[in-house]
N, C-alpha and C positions, 0 to 999 in steps of 0.2 A: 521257427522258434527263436532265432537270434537276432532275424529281423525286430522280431516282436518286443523282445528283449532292449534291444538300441533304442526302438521308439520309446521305451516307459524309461529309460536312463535319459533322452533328450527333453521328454514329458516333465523329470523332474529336475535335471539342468532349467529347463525354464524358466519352472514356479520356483524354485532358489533365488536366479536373477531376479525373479519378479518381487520377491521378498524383503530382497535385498534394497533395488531400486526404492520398496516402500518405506525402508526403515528411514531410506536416506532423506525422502521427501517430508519437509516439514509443512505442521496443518494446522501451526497451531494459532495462526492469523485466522480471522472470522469473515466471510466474504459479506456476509451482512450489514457486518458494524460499517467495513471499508466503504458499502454502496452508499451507506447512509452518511457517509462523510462526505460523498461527493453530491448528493441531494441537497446539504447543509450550506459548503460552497455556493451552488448552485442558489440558491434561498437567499444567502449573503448577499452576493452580488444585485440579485433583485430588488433588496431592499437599500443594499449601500445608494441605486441607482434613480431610488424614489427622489421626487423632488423636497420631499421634506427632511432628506436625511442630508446632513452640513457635508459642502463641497472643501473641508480641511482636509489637511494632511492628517490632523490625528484623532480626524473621526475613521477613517478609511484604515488605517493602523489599528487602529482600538477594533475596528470590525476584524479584519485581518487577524488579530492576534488574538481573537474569541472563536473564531473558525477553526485555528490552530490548537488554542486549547478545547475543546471541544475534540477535537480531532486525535489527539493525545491521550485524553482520559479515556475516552469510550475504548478507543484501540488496546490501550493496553491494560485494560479493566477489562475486555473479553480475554484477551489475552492469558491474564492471569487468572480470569478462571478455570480455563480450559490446563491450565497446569497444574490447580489445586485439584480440580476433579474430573479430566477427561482420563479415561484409564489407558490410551497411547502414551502420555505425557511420562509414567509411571512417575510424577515430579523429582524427574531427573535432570538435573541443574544444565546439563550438556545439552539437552535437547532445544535450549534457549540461545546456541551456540548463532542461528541466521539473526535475531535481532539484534544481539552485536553486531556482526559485519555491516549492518546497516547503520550502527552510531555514527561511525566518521564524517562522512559525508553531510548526515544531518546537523551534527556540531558547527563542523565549518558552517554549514548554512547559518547557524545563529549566530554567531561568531561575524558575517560576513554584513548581515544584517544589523548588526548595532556599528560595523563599521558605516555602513552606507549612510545610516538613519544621520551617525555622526557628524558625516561630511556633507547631508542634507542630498546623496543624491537616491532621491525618493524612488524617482521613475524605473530605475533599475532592480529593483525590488521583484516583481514581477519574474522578471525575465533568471533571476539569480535563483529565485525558489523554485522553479520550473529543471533548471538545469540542474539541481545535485539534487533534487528528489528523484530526477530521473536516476543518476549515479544511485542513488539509494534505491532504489525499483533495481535496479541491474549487477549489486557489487552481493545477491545472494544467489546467484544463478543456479548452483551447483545442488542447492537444495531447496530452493522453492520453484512454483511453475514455469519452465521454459517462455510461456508467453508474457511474462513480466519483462524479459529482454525487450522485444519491440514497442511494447509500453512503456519502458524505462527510455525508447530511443526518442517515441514521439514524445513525452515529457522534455528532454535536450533541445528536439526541433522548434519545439514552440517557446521554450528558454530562449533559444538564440535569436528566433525572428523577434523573441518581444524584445532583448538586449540592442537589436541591429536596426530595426526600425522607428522610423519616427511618429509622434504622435501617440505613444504608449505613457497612459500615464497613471498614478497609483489611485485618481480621483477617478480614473473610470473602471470599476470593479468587474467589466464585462470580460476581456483579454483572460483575467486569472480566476473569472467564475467556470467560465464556459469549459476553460482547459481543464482544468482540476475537477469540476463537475464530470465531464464523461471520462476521464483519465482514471477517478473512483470509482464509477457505475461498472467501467470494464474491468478495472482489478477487483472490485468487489465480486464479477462475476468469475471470472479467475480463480480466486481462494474458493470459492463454492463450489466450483466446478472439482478443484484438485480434492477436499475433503470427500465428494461424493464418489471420484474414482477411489479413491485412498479405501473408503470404507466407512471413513469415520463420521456421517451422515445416514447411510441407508442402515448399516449396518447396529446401529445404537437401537434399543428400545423405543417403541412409538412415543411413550410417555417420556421416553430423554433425550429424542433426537432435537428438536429445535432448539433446548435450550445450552446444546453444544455447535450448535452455529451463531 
């Protein structure tokens, strides 16, 4: 009888922690949108690569900074809907607490890049977006998916080999399609994977689930 007792008191010590752990995990990035941003990439670079598309510096910036925005709107337009009407979100201002932590880093990034553009040094472009989107992959660890760390690590690695080696340069869009291509397809897979343990996937109405991924 006491045995029995211990085990339904450890039974709900569990599902507590497990409650808990969920509150704490945020869902409200769309694994979707993210995969589709790295197909977009992906698409970029193909085309930047065409021989009809001009070998300038700010035809490949002008590309670059369309992938970007793009990248931006879609994200934080699922985003926000998922806060006006995902019933997790209960639009509690707090719950938007991991995409701050991810500002800094990305700031610096724009910040770092009108310095470079400045001083005209192009080729480092590449390798500097690489390395603090990783820092941004990795500076929400605590409440978004554990596997965005090593995500956020190869992001860094491929930052610094495209910073350290030669022959990287912003007119060949392949080095920052290919990376940021599968770098999105796996985090996109990631947020999808984390809403569907979460709940907030299977668990929705047939008629409401897709349109909250």
């Amino acid at each position: 009888m006491i045995a029995a007792h211990i085990h339904d008191a450890l039974a709900q010590v569990r599902e507590l922690k497990m409650r808990v752990l969920n509150a704490q995990q945020f869902t409200g990035y769309s694994g979707r949108v993210r995969a589709l941003g790295g197909a977009i990439a992906l698409l970029a670079a193909f085309l930047m690569s065409a021989n009809w598309y001009p070998r300038t510096t700010i035809a490949h910036l002008s590309g670059w900074g369309l992938v970007f925005l793009c990248a931006v709107l879609s994200n934080y337009s699922a985003l926000l809907y998922w806060f006006l009407f995902h019933p997790e979100s209960e639009r509690d201002i707090r719950r938007l607490v991991p995409t701050i932590d991810a500002l800094p880093p990305l700031a610096m990034g724009g910040i770092l890049t009108g310095a470079l553009i400045l001083n005209r040094q192009y080729d480092m472009l590449f390798g500097m977006w690489m390395c603090l989107y990783g820092l941004a992959n990795m500076s929400c660890r605590r409440t978004l998916p554990k596997a965005l760390w090593p995500l956020g690590i190869f992001y860094v690695v491929c930052g610094t080999v495209c910073l350290c080696a030669p022959g990287i340069t912003l007119t060949n869009p392949w080095p920052m399609g290919i990376v940021l291509g599968a770098g999105e397809l796996v985090g996109g897979f990631i947020f999808h994977r984390n809403r569907i343990s979460h709940g907030t996937v299977t668990d929705l109405p047939h008629s409401q689930e897709g349109s909250y991924e």
